[in-house]
ROLO-185405 format. One record per residue (C-alpha): residue in three letters; x negated, y negated, z negated. Coordinates in steps of 0.1 Angstrom, whole numbers. Layout:
NODE_ALA_X_Y_Z;
...
//
This chain:
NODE_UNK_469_-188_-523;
NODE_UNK_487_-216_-541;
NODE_UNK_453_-237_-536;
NODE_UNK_460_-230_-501;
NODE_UNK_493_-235_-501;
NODE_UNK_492_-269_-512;
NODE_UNK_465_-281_-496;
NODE_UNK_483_-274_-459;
NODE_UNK_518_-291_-474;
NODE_UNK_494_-322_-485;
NODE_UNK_505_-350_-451;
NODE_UNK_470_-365_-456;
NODE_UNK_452_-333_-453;
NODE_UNK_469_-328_-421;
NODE_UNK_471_-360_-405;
NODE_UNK_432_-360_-408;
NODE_UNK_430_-327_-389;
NODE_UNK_421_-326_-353;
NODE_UNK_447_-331_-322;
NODE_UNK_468_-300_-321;
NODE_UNK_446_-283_-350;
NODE_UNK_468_-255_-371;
NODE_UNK_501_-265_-349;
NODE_UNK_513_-229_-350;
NODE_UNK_511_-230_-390;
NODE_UNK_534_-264_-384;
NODE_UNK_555_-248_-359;
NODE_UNK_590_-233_-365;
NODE_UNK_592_-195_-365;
NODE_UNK_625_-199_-351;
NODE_UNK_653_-222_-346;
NODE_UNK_656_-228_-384;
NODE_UNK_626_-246_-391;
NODE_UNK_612_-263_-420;
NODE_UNK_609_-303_-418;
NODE_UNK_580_-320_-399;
NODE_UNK_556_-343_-417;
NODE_UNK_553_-379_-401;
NODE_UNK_519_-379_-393;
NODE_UNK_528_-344_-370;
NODE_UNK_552_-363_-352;
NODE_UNK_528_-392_-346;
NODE_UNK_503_-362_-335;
NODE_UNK_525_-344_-314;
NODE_UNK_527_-364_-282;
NODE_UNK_489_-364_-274;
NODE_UNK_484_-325_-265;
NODE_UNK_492_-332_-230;
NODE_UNK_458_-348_-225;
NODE_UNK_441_-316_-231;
NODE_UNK_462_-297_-202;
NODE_UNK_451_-325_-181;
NODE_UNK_419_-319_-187;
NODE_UNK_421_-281_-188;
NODE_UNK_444_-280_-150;
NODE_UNK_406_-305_-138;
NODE_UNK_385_-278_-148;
NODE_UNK_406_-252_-133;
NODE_UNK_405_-271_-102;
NODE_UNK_363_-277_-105;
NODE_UNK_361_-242_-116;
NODE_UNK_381_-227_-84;
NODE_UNK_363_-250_-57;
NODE_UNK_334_-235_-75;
NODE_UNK_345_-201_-71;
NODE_UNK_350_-206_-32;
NODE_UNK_319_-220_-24;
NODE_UNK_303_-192_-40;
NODE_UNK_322_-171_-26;
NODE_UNK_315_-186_15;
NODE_UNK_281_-182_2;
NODE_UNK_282_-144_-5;
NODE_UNK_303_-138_25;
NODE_UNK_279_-157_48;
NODE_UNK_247_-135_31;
NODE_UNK_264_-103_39;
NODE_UNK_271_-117_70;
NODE_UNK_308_-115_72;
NODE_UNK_312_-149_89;
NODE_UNK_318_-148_118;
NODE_UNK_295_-171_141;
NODE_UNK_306_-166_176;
NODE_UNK_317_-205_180;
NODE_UNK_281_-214_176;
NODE_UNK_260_-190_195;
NODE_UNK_223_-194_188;
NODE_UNK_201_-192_215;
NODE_UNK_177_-161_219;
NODE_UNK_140_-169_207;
NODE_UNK_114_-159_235;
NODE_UNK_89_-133_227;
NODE_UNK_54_-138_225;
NODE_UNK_36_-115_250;
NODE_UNK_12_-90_242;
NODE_UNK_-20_-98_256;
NODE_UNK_-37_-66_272;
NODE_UNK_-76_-68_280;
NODE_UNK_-89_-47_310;
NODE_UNK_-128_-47_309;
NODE_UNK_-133_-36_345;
NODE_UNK_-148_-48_379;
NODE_UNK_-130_-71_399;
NODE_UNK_-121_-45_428;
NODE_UNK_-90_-33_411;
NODE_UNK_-62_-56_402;
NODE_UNK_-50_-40_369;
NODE_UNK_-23_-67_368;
NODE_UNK_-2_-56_396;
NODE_UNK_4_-24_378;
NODE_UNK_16_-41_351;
NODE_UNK_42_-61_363;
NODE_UNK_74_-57_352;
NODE_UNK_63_-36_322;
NODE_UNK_76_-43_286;
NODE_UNK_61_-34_253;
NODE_UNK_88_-15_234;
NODE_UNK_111_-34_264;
NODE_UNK_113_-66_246;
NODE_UNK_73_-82_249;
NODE_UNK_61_-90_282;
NODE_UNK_26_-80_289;
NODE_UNK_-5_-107_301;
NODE_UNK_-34_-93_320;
NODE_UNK_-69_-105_309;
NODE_UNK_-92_-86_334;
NODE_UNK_-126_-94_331;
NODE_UNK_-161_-74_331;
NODE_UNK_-187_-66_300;
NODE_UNK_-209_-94_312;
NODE_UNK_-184_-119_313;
NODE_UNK_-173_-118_278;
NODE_UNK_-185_-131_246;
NODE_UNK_-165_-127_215;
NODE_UNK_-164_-130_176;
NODE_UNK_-146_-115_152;
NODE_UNK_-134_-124_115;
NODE_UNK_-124_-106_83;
NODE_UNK_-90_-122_85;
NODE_UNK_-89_-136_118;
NODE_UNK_-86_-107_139;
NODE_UNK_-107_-110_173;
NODE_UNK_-115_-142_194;
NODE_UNK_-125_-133_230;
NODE_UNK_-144_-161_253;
NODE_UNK_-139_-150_291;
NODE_UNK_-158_-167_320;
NODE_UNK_-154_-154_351;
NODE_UNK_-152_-169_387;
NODE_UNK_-119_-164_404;
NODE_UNK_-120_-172_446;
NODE_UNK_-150_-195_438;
NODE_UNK_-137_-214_407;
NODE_UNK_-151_-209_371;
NODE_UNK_-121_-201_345;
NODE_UNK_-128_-205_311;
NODE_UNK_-100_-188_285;
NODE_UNK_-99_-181_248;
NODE_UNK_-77_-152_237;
NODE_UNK_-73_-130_210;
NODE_UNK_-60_-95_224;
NODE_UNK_-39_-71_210;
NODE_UNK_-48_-41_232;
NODE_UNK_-78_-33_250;
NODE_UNK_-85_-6_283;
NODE_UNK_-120_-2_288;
NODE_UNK_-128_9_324;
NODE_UNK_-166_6_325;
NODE_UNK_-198_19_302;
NODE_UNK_-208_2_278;
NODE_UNK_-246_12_279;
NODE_UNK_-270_24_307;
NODE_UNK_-303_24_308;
NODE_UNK_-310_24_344;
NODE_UNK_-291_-11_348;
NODE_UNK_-309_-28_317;
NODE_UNK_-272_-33_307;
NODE_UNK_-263_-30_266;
NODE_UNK_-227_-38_253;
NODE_UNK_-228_-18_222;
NODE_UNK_-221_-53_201;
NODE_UNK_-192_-59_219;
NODE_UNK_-180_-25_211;
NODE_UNK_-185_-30_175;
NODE_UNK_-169_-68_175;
NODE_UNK_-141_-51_187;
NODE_UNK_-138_-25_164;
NODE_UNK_-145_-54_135;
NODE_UNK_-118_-74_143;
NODE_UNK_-94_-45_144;
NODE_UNK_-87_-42_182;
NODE_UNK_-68_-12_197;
NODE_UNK_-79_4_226;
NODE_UNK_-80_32_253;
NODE_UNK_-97_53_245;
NODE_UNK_-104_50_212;
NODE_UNK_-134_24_199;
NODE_UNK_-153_57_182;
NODE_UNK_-154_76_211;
NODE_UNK_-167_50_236;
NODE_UNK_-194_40_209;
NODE_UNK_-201_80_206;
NODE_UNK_-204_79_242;
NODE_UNK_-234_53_245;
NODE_UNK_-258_90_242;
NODE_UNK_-251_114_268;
NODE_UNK_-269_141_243;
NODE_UNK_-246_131_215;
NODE_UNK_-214_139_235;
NODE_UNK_-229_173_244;
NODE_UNK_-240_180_213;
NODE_UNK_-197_182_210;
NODE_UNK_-197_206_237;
NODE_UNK_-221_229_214;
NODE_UNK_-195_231_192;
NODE_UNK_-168_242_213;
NODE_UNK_-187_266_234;
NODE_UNK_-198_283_193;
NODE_UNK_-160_279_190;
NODE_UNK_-145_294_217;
NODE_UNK_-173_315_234;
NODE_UNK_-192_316_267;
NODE_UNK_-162_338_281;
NODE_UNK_-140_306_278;
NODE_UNK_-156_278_279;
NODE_UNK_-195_284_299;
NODE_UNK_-219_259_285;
NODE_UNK_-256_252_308;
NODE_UNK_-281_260_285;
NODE_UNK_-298_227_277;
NODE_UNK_-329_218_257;
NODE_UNK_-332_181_235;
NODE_UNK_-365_166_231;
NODE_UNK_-368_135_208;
NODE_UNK_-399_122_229;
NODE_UNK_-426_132_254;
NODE_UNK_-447_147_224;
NODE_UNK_-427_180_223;
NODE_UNK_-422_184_265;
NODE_UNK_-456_207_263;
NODE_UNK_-435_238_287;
NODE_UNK_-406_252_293;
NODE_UNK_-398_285_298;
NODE_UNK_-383_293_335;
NODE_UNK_-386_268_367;
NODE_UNK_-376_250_385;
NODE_UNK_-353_226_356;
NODE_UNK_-338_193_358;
NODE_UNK_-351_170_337;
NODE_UNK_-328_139_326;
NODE_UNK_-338_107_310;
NODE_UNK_-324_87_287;
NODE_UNK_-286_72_290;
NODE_UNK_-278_69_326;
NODE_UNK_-249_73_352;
NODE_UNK_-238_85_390;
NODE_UNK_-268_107_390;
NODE_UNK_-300_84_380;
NODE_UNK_-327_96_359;
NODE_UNK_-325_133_370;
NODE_UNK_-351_145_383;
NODE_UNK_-359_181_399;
NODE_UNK_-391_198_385;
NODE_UNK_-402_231_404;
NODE_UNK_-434_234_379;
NODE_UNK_-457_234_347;
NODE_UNK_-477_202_368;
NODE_UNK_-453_184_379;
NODE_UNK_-433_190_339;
NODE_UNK_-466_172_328;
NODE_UNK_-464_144_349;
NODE_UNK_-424_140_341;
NODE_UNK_-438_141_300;
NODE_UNK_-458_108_313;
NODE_UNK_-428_91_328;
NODE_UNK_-406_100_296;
NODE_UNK_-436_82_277;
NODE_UNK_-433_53_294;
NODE_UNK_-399_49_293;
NODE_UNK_-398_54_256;
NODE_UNK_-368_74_252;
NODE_UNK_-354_108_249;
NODE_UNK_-352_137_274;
NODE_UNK_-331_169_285;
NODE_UNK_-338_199_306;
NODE_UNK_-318_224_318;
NODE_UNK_-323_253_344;
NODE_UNK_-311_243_382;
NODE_UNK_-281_261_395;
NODE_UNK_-277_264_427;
NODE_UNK_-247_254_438;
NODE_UNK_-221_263_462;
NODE_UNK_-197_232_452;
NODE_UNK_-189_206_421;
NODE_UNK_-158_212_398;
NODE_UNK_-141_180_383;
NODE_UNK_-107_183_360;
NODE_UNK_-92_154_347;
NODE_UNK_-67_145_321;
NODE_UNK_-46_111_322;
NODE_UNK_-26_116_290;
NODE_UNK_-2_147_301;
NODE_UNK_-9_149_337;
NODE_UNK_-42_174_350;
NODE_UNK_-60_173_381;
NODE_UNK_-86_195_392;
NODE_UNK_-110_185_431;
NODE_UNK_-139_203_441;
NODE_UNK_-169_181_460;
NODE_UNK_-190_200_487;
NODE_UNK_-224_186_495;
NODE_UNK_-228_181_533;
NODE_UNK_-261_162_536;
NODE_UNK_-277_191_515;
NODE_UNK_-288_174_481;
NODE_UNK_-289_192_454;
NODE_UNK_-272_165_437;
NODE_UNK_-232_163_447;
NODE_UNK_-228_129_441;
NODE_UNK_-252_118_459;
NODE_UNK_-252_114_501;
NODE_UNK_-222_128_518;
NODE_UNK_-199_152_506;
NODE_UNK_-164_165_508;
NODE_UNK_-136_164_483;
NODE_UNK_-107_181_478;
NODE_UNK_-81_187_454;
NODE_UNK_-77_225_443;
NODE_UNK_-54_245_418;
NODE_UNK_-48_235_380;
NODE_UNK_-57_272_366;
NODE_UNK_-53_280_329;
NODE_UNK_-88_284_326;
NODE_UNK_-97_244_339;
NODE_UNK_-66_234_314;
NODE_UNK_-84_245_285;
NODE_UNK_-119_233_294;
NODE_UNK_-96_198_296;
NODE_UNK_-80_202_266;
NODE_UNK_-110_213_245;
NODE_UNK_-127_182_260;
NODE_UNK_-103_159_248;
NODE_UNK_-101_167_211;
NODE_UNK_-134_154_205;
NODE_UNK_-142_122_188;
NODE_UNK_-107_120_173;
NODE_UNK_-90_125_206;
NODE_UNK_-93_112_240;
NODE_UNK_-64_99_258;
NODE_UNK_-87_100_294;
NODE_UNK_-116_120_300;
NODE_UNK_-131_142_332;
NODE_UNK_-149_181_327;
NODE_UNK_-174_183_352;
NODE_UNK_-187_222_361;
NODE_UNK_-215_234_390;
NODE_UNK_-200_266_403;
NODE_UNK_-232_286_416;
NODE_UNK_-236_307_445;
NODE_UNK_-235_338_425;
NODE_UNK_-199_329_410;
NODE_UNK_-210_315_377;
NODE_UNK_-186_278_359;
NODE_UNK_-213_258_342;
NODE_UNK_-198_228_327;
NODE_UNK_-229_203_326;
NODE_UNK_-208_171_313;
NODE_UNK_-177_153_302;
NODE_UNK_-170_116_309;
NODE_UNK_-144_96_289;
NODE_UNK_-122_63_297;
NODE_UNK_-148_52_322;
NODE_UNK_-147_79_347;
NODE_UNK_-145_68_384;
NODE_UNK_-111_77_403;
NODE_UNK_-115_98_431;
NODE_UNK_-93_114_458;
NODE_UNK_-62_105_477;
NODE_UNK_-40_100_445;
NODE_UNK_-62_73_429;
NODE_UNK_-29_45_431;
NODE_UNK_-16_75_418;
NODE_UNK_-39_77_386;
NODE_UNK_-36_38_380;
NODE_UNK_0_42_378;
NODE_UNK_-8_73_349;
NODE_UNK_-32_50_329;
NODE_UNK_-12_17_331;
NODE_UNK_19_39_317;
NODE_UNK_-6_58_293;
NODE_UNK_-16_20_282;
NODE_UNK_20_9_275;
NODE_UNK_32_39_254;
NODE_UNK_1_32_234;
NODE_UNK_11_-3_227;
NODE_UNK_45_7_224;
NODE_UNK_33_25_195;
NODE_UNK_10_0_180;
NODE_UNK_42_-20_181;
NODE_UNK_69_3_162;
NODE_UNK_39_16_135;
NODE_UNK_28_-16_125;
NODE_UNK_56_-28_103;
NODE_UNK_55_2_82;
NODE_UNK_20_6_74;
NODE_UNK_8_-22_45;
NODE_UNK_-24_-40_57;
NODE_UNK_-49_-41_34;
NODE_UNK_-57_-77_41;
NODE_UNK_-22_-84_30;
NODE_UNK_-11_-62_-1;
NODE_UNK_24_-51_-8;
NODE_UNK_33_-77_-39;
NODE_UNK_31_-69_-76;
NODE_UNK_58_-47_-90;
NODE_UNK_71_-42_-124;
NODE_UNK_52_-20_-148;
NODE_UNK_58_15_-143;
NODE_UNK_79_33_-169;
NODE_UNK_47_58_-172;
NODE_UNK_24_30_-185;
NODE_UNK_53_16_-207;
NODE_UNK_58_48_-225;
NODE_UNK_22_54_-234;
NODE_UNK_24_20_-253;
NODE_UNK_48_34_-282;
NODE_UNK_27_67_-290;
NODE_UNK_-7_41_-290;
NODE_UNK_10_20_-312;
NODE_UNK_24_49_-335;
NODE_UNK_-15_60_-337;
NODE_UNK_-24_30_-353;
NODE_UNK_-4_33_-383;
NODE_UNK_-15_54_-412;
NODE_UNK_2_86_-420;
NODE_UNK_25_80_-444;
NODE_UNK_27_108_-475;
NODE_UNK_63_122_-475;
NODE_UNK_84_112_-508;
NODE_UNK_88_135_-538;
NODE_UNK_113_161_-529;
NODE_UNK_111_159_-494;
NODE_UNK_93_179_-467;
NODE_UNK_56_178_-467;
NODE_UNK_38_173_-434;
NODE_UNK_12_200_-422;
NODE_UNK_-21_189_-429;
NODE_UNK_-39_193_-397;
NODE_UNK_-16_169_-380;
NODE_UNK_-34_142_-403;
NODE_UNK_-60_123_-393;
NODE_UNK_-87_119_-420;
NODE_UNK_-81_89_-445;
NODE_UNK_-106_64_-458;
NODE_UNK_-109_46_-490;
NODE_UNK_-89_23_-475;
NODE_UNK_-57_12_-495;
NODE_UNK_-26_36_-482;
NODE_UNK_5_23_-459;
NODE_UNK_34_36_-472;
NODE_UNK_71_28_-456;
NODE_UNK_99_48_-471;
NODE_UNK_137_50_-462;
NODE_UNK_159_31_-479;
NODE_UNK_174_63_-496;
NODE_UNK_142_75_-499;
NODE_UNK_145_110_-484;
NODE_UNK_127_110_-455;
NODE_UNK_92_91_-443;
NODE_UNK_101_70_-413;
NODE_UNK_78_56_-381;
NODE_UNK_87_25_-356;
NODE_UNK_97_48_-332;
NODE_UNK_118_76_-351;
NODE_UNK_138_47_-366;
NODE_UNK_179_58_-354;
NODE_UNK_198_31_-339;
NODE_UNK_220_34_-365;
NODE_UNK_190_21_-388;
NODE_UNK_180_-4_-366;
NODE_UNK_214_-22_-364;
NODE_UNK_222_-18_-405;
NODE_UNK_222_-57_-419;
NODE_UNK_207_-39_-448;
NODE_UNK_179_-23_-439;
NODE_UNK_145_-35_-452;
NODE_UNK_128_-30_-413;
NODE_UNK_148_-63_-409;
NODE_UNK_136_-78_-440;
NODE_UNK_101_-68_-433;
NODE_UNK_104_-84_-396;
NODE_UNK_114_-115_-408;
NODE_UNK_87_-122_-433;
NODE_UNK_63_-112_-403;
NODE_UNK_51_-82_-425;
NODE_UNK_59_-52_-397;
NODE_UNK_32_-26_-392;
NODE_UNK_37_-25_-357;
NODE_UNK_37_-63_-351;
NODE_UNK_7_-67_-369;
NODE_UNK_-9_-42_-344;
NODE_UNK_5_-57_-314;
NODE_UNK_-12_-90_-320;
NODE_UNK_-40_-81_-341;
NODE_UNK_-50_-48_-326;
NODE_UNK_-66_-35_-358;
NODE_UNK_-78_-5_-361;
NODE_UNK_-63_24_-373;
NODE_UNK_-82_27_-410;
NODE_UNK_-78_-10_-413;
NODE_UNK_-51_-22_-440;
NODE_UNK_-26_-45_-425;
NODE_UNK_-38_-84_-420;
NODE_UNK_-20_-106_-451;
NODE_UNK_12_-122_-440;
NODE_UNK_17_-162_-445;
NODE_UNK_-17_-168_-458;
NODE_UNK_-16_-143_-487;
NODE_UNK_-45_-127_-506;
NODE_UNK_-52_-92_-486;
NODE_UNK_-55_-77_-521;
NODE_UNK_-21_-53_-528;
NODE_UNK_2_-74_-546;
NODE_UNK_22_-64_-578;
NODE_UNK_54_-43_-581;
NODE_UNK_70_-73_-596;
NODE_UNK_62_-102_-566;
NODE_UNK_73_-71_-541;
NODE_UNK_101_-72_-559;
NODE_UNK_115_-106_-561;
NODE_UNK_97_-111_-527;
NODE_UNK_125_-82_-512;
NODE_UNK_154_-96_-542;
NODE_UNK_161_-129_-522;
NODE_UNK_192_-118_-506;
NODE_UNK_192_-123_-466;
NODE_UNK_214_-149_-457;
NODE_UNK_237_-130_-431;
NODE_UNK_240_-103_-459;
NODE_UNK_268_-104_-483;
NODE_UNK_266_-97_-519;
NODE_UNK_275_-67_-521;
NODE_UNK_249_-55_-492;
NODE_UNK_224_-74_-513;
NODE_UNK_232_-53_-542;
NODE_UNK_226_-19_-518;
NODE_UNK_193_-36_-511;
NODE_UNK_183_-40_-544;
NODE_UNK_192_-4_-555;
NODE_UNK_171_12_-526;
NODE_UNK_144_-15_-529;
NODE_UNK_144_-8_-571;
NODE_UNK_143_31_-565;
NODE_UNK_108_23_-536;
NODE_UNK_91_1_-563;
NODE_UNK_99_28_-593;
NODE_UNK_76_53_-571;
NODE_UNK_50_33_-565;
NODE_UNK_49_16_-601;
NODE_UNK_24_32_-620;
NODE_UNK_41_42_-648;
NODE_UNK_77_48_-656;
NODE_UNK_84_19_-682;
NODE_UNK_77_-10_-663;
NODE_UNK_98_8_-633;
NODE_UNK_126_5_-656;
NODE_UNK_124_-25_-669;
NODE_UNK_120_-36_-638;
NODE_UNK_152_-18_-625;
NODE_UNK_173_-33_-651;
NODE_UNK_157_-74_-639;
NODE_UNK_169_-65_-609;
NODE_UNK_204_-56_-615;
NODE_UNK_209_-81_-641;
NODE_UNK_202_-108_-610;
NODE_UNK_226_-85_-589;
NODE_UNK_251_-84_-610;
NODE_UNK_249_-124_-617;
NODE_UNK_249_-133_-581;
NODE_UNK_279_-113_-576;
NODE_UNK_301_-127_-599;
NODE_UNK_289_-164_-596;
NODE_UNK_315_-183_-575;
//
């Protein structure tokens, strides 16, 4: 303290001391004071310069502080903006596809009709024949439309975001296939009514009653009275049929052609020709003789049931003259309906036709999907029903389509889960040997050990020595002690667990040498002036605590007990010197 003491009362000493360096040392404790050097009072006028400079940061530091702060509140919002009003963006409207004939314009019943009531809607109406299209992984669906519009070609480009298909896609009788387009559409991803599966599934009559099998085994011939119908691949297997007369049907086709009316076994033969010819499929079924047709119809929510007399006397309803009119929704047509139009996935339009025979007997023969012809006195009526049926479904392609994650555009990478980052510690705890507890201390069960090798042993003891420990068991307490040899060991680059992180060596493995030393074990003595050098963050009397635990580790694993002593007593002779050396 007198060292001190003089070296503060030397002038020189101070004078060469920073600006306003140790002032309070200088400065009176009250009014009594002792006297000021000369060089202070040179020194003393110059600490205004830092105040200046300090009062210029403040200033940078607050202007700072509000721009920040405008930021923030402008982020959250909090500005207000009403002086400059930005104008409202115009919505892009959702292009809507109606594949129909040109004798209904679908258009007018979309006018005025908003998607979700903020997208306008633009009708593309155009017929099977007059589109071409192609469709792309990530390019959605581009639709080529010619059609001729009061004499004048029009030529557009589009890719649609919904699509109502009003006409078949496949008949035989009119040479007319569309079955690609159905499946461009469904490639690129198109919506439509009704659904893309169920007017492919449609394209075979057979394969849409094959349906009807399974509800009439479902609910019973009580509720739902199938015709009893008979499938044949080709004209090899018509060889008979049971009862006549039958109606034989060919192929794919619509509005009554290719049914025919066969009374007997000759004139079955001679239909088994025609079927050859035509190189397709065939059904039969037994005539009923009818007393009037049945249709029921379902437009979303809304039911309609008509009955069709024949007045020219055809056995076939729909064809020549007849009468139509609209009769009672019962419970029992209801059901036929709704049975009908859970097939395929679900159909948002579809028609039950039945033959009700002169002896009392529902026979339901067919069911047509989103194609069905409109009849009656309410057809504006049923427009209306499907146009609104059309918007509620883009209304809902609308609201679901920012929640779901498209898989052509994944959700982005997110951390590593906590699971996978917890299963890392355990892995890398395997890879260590097991370590044989110290004498004295508990012994381990043996059947938690996995079986050792000839390899040399790992051993990593506690600094006191009582207890085995692991990388992960290690208490904070232990991890944050200056004097711990985990410390020492991860600074010479010597750690177990680093060794596996980078190496990856296999469990039996001894650990890789360290600063390009021999991989043989070194000696009790190198450990120990390797571990002696004191840490220089550590003070000396940590250093000595080091030594002691690091002298008691090396005296177990020495092989005999004189050089562990002689060894112990090097070590705290260095201690001891380095302690008391100034």
């Amino acid at each position: 303290m007198n060292f001190l003491r003089r070296r503060l009362s030397d002038s020189s000493f101070v004078a060469n001391l920073p600006n306003g360096y140790m002032m309070d040392l200088q400065r009176p404790d009250n009014s009594t004071s002792s006297p000021v050097s000369p060089a202070m009072e040179r020194k003393h006028p110059q600490p205004l310069q830092p105040s200046h400079s300090s009062s210029t940061g403040t200033s940078i530091f607050s202007s700072i502080s509000s721009a920040m702060k405008q930021t923030t509140q402008a982020a959250a919002g909090l500005i207000d903006h009403s002086a400059s009003p930005t104008p409202p963006l115009a919505q892009k409207p959702k292009i809507l596809l109606v594949i129909d004939d040109a004798h209904t314009d679908w258009a007018k019943y979309f006018q005025g009709k908003k998607v979700n009531g903020e997208f306008d809607i633009r009708v593309e109406q155009a017929e099977f024949s007059e589109l071409n299209l192609a469709a792309y992984v990530t390019g959605g669906c581009m639709v080529d439309m010619q059609v001729m519009r009061n004499g004048t070609k029009v030529v557009r480009s589009f890719k649609p975001d919904f699509v109502l298909i009003r006409q078949h896609a496949y008949s035989m009788a009119l040479g007319e296939d569309f079955r690609s387009l159905i499946i461009g559409l469904q490639y690129g991803g198109i919506h439509t009514v009704n659904s893309l599966y169920s007017i492919y599934s449609f394209c075979s009559k057979p394969w849409v009653f094959s349906q009807l099998i399974k509800i009439f085994n479902s609910l019973g011939p009580e509720k739902f009275p199938l015709v009893e119908q008979t499938f044949f691949p080709s004209h090899k297997q018509m060889l008979t049929t049971p009862n006549f007369p039958v109606v034989v049907k060919l192929g794919h086709a619509h509005a009554g052609m290719g049914k025919v009316k066969v009374e007997n076994q000759h004139d079955f033969r001679d239909m088994a020709s025609v079927v050859a010819m035509a190189k397709t499929y065939a059904t039969t079924e037994p005539f009923i003789d009818s007393k009037y047709d049945i249709r029921i119809q379902k437009i979303g929510s809304n039911y309609k049931a008509y009955m069709r007399t024949s007045i020219s006397g055809n056995w076939k309803a729909n064809t020549g003259s007849a009468m139509l009119e609209q009769i009672a929704m019962t419970e029992r047509y209801r059901l036929w309906a709704d049975a009908c139009a859970e097939m395929f996935g679900g159909l948002d339009i579809c028609a039950v036709k039945a033959v009700h025979s002169k002896d009392g007997k529902d026979y339901i023969i067919e069911v047509m999907d989103s194609s069905m012809p409109l009849i009656g006195e309410h057809v504006e009526e049923d427009r209306q029903l499907i146009a609104d049926l059309v918007v509620s479904r883009m209304t809902q392609l609308v609201l679901t389509a920012g929640s779901t994650p498209s898989p052509l555009r994944p959700w982005p990478p997110q951390a590593q889960p906590a699971s996978i980052k917890s299963q890392t510690g355990p892995q890398l705890g395997q890879l260590s040997q097991p370590r044989p507890p110290p004498q004295g201390g508990p012994r381990q069960p043996q059947g938690s050990q996995p079986p050792r090798t000839n390899a040399p042993p790992q051993q990593r003891l506690s600094p006191q020595g009582q207890q085995p420990q692991s990388p992960q068991s290690t208490s904070p307490q232990q991890q944050r002690s200056p004097g711990s040899p985990q410390q020492v060991r991860s600074a010479t680059g010597s750690s177990p667990v680093q060794a596996s992180k980078t190496g990856m060596f296999p469990p039996q493995q001894p650990r890789p040498p360290a600063q390009g030393r021999a991989p043989s074990q070194p000696s009790p003595t190198e450990t120990s002036k390797q571990q002696a050098i004191p840490h220089p963050h550590l003070n000396k009397s940590q250093s000595l605590t080091n030594t002691f635990s690091i002298s008691e580790s090396s005296q177990r694993g020495n092989a005999t007990e004189d050089e562990a002593k002689a060894e112990t007593i090097r070590n705290l002779r260095k201690s001891f010197a380095s302690l008391f050396s100034d």
